[in-house]
C-alpha positions in Angstrom: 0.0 0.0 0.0 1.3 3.3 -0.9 1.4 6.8 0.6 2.1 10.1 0.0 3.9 12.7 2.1 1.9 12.7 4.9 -0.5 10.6 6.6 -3.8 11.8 6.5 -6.2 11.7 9.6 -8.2 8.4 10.1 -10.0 6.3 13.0 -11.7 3.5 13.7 -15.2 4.4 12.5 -17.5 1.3 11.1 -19.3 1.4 8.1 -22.3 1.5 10.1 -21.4 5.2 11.5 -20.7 6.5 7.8 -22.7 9.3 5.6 -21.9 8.1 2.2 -24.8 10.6 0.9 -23.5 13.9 1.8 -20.6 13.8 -1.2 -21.7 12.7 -4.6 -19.3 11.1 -7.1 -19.3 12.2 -10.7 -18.5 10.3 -14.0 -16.4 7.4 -12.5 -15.7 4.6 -15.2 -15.9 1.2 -14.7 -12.4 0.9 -15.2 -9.3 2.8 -15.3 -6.4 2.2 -17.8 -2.8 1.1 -15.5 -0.4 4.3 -16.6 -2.3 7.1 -17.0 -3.6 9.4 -14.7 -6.9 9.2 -12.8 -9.3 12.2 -12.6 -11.7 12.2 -9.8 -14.7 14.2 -9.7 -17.3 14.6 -6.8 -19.6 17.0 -5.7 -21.0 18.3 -2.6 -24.2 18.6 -1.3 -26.3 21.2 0.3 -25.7 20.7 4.1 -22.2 19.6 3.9 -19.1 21.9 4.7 -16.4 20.6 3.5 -13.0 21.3 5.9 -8.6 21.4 5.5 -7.9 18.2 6.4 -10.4 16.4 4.7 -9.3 13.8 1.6 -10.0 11.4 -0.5 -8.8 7.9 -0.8 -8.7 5.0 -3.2 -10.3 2.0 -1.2 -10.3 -1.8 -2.2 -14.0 -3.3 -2.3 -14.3 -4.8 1.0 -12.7 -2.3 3.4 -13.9 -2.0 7.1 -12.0 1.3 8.2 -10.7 4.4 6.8 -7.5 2.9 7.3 -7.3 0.5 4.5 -6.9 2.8 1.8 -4.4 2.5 -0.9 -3.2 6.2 -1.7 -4.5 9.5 -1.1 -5.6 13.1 -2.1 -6.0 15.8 -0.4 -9.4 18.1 -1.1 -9.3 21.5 -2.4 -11.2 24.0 -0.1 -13.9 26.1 -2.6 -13.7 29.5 -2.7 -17.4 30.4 -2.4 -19.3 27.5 -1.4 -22.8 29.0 -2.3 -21.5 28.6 -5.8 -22.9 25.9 -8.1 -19.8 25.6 -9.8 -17.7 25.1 -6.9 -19.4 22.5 -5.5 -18.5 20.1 -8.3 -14.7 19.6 -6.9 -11.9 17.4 -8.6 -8.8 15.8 -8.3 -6.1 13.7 -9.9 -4.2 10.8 -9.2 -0.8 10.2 -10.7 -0.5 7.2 -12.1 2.9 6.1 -10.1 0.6 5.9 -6.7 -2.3 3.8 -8.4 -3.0 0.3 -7.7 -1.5 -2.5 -10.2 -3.8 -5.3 -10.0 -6.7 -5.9 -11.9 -9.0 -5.6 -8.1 -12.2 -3.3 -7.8 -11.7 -0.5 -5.8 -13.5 2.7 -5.6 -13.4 6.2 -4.1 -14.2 7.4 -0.5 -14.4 11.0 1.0 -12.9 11.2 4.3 -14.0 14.2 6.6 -10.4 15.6 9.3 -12.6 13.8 11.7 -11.5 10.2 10.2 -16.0 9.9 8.8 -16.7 8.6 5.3 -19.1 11.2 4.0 -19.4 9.7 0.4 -18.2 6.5 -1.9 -18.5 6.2 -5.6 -19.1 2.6 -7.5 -16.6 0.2 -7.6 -13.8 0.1 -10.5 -11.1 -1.4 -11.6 -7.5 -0.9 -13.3 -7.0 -2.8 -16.2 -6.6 -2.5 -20.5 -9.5 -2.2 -22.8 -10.9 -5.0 -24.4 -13.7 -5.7 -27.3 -16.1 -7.2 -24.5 -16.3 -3.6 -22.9 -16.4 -2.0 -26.0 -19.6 -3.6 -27.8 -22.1 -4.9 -25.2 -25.8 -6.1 -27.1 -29.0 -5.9 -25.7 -31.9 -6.7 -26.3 -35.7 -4.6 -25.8 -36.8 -6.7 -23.2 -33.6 -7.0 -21.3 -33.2 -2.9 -21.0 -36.9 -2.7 -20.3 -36.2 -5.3 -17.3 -33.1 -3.0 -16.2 -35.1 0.0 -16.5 -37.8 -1.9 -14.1 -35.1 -3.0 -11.8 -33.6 0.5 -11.9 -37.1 2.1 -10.7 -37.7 -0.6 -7.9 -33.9 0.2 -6.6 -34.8 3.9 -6.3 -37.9 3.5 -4.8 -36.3 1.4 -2.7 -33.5 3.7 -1.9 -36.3 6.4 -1.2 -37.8 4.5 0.7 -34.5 3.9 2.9 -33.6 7.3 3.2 -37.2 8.5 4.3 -36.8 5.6 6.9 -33.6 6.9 7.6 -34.7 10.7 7.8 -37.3 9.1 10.4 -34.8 7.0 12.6 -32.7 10.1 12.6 -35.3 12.4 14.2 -36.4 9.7 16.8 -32.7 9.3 18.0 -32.4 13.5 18.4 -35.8 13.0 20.2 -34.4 10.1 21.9 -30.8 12.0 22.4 -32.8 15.1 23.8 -34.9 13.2 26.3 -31.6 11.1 27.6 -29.4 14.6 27.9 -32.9 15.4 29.9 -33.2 12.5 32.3 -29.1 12.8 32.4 -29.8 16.4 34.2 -32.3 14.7 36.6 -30.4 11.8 37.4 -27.4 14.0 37.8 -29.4 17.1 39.8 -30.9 13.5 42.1 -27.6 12.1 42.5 -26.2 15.8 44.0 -29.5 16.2 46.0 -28.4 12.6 47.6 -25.0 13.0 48.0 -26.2 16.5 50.1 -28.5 14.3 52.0 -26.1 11.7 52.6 -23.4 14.2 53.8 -26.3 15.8 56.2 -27.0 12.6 57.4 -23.7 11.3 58.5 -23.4 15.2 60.1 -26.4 14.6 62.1 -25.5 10.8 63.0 -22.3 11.8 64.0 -23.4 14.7 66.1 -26.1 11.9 67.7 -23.0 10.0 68.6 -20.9 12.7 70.1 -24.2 13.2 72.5 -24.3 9.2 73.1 -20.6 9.6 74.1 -21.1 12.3 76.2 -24.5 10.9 77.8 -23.0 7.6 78.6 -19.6 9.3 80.2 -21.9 11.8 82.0 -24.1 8.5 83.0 -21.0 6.8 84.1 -19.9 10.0 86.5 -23.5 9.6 88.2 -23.5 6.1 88.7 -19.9 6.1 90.4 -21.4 8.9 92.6 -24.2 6.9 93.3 -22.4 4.0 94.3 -20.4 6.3 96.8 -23.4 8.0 98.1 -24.7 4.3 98.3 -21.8 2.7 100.2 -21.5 5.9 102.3 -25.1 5.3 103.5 -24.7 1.7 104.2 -21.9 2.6 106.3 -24.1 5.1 108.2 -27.4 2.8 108.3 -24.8 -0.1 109.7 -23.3 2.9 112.3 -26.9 3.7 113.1 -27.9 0.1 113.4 -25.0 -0.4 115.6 -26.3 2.3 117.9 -29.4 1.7 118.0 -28.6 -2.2 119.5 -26.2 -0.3 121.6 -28.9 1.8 122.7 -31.5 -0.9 123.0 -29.0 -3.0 125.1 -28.1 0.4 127.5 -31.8 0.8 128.0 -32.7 -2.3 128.8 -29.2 -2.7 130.9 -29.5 0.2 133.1 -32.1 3.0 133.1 -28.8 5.2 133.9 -27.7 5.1 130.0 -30.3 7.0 129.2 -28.5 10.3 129.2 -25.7 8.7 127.7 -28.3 7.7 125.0 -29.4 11.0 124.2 -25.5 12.1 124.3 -25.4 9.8 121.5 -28.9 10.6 119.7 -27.2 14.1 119.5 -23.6 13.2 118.9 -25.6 11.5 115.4 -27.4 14.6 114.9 -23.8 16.1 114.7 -22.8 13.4 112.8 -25.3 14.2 109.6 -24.9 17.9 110.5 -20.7 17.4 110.1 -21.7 15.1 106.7 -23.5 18.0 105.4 -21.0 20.5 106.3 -18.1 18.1 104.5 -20.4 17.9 101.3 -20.3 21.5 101.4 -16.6 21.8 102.0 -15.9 19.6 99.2 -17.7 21.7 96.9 -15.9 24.6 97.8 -12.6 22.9 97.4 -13.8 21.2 93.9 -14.2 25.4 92.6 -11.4 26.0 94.6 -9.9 23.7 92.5 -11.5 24.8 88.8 -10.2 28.5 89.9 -6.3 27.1 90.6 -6.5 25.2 87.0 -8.0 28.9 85.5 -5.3 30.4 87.3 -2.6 27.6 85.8 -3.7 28.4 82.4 -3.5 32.2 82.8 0.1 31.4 84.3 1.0 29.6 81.4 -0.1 32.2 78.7 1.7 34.7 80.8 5.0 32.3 81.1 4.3 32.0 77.2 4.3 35.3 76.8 7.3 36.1 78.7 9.0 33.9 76.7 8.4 35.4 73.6 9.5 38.1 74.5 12.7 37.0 76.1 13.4 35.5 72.8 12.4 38.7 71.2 14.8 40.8 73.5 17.4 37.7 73.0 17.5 38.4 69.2 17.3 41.9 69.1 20.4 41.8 72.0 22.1 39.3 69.3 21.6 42.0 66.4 22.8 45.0 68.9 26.1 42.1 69.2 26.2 41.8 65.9 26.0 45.6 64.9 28.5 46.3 68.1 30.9 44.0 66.4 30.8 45.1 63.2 31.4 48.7 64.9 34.2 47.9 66.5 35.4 46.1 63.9 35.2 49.2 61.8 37.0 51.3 64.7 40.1 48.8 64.5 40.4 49.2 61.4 40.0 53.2 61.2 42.5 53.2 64.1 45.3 50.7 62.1 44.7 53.6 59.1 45.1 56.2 61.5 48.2 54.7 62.9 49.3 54.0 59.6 49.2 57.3 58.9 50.7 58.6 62.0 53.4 56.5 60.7 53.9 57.6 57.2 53.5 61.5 58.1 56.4 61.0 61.1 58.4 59.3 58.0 57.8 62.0 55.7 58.9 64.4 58.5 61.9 63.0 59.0 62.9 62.3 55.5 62.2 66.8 55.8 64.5 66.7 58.6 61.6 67.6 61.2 60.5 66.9 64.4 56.6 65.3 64.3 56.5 66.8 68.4 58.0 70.0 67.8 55.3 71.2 64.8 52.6 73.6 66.0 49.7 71.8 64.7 50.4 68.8 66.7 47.3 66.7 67.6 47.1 67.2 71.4 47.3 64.3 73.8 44.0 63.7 76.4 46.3 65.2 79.4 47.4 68.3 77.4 43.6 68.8 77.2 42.6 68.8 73.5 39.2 70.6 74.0 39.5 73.3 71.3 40.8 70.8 68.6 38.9 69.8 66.2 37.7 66.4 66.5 37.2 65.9 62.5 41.2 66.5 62.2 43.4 63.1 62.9 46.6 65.4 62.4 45.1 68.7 64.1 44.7 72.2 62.2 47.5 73.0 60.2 47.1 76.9 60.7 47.1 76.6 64.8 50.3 77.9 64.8 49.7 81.2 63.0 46.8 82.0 65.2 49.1 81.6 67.9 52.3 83.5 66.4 49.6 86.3 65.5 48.5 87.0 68.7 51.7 86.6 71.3 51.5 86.0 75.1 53.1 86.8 78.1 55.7 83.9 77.3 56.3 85.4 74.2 57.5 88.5 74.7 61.5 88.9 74.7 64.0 92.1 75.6 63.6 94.5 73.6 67.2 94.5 71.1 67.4 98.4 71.1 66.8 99.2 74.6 67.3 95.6 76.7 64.2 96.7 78.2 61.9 93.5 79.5 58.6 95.3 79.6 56.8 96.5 76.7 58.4 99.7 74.8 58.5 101.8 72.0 60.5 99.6 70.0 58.5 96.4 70.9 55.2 97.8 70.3 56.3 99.2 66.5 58.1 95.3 66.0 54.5 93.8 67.0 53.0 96.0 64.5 55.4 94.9 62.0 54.6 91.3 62.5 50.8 92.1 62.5 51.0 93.4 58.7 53.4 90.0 57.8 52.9 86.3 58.2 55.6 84.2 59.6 55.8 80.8 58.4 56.0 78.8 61.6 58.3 75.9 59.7 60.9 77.6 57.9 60.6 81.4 59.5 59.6 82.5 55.9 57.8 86.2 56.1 54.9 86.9 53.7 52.8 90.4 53.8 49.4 90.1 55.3 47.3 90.5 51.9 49.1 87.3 50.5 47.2 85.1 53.1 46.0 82.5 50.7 50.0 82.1 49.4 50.7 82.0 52.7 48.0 79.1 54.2 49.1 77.4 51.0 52.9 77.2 52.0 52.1 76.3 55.0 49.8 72.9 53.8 52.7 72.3 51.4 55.1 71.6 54.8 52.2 68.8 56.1 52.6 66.9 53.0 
């Protein structure tokens, strides 16, 4: 069996679920000459839509399913399907794909959905002969074809009228079992609701059965307490009664001692009753000490959450403390670091890091008007100082040798007041080249 590119769509339908009457076959000869090309011509009818994957097939007489055939077309989709002229369809076989035995076979269209919508007559693939060519008849023969001819199609009208009719029954019949389908299906959920309420309500009865009989089984161990309890009093009674029975008829003397005892049972009952009463005092005694429990519990609950709340935010301060001073260490090993490469620096200048004016001052030299931003202190500390000279600074005067304050002093201080003295290397600039000046200086701290 041969095939073309691709497989066309087929099932396992019967013949008995096929519409061979929805696509009508055209001019198709008895048989079909092997090397040439077979044309096949079909044509649709009213109520059928023809769709992409729907083909046609070359079957051998005798087939059960769709996929028996032999080769394969696929349909051309009409443009305009309201058209006459495009319902009549055709298409060709070539002849490498047809069959090359002399077997009858015959055309099927198969819908994408694997359905036989139509089937032409059966044919065959074999040479002309003179038998086919010249066939005599006689009057009476082609009156008794015509006969059988009429007969076939009222037969065949008959069929499809009977068919038309056993169609509509099974939609009627289709329509009433989708109906009782809803019922059925609308019954079985109004059950399975019932069913559900019902095993709700029997197990509620046998949560109340439960309880009854534990609740029954409480009473009856109190009865048989209360019951044993008066036993033991009737027998304590009985007891005193034959006591008192023997004292009376002993000795007329008991008799006080009788009544001693008549009231000594009065207290008796009266102490039962009070014990009773005790017991139920101790029994919501009891109740309030479990109430209290479980309060003590929630609060111990509490209390621990939030110990373990306080415990994690204490491990996070840790944690944030660590990295802090983690980060300090490290800023102090730069500081230091830099300590050390500025004393280097200094030295390679041939100066004294302790003797510079803009030292960082130590804690005991009390550093509380340096600024704390500053790791090596302010650079220009030591022309505020040189501009504005205390009592240690002042020296003899070189014209007069006079230690106070003269003439000569007082027009020197003036002098330095109008020039800036570089506190490094004693070099004088005048007073409006201050930025040159606070440069130079900068220039010695690098």
């Amino acid at each position: 069996m041969e095939k073309t590119i691709e497989d066309p769509p087929t099932s396992a339908v019967l013949l008995d679920h096929c519409h061979f009457s929805q696509v009508i076959f055209n001019s198709v000869e008895k048989f079909y000459i092997p090397g040439g090309d077979v044309t096949c011509r079909y044509t649709f009818t009213q109520n059928f839509i023809p769709r992409q994957k729907d083909w046609i097939g070359i079957f051998r007489v005798g087939w059960k399913t769709v996929r028996e055939y032999y080769t394969f077309m696929w349909v051309t989709l009409p443009i305009d399907l309201n058209n006459k002229s495009t319902k009549q369809q055709e298409v060709q076989f070539k002849a490498y794909y047809l069959p090359k035995d002399d077997e009858y076979y015959q055309f099927c269209y198969v819908d994408q959905d694997g359905v036989v919508r139509g089937a032409s007559i059966p044919f065959q693939f074999r040479p002309e002969n003179e038998e086919d060519i010249l066939v005599v008849t006689t009057q009476g023969e082609v009156e008794e074809i015509e006969q059988h001819n009429k007969e076939l199609c009222k037969e065949n009208q008959e069929l499809k009228d009977s068919c038309v009719s056993l169609q509509k029954q099974n939609s009627d019949m289709q329509a009433e079992l989708q109906k009782k389908q809803e019922e059925l299906e609308t019954l079985q959920s109004i059950n399975k609701k019932l069913e559900l309420k019902v095993k709700e309500q029997k197990d509620y009865w046998e949560t109340e059965l439960l309880q009854l009989k534990e609740q029954n089984q409480k009473m009856s161990s109190e009865n048989e307490k209360m019951g044993i309890r008066v036993d033991q009093l009737q027998a304590q009674l009985s007891t005193q009664e034959k006591e008192m029975e023997k004292l009376v008829q002993g000795d007329q003397d008991k008799t006080e001692q009788l009544e001693h005892l008549k009231k000594e049972n009065g207290h008796l009952f009266l102490s039962l009753t009070e014990q009773r009463k005790d017991q139920k005092k101790l029994e919501q005694t009891v109740e309030e000490m479990k109430q209290n429990e479980t309060m003590a519990m929630k609060k111990q609950q509490e209390l621990m959450d939030e110990n373990f709340d306080l415990s994690r935010r204490l491990s996070e301060k840790k944690m944030i403390y660590n990295a802090l001073q983690r980060e300090k260490e490290r800023l102090e090993g730069e500081n230091d670091l830099l300590k050390r490469e500025n004393s280097r620096l200094l030295s390679y200048m041939g100066l004294d890091f302790n003797s510079l004016p803009y030292q960082v001052p130590t804690s005991d030299e009390g550093g509380a008007g340096q600024n704390p931003g500053l790791v090596y202190g302010n650079p220009y500390s030591g022309i505020q100082e040189s501009s504005s000279p205390s009592q240690l600074s002042i020296k003899k005067c070189p014209v007069c040798k006079a230690d106070d304050i003269c003439d000569h002093t007082l027009e020197q201080q003036q002098m330095q007041a109008l020039c800036l003295n570089c506190p490094i290397c004693d070099k004088i600039f005048p007073a409006t080249e201050k930025q040159i000046f606070e440069d130079h200086v900068f220039c010695h701290s690098l």
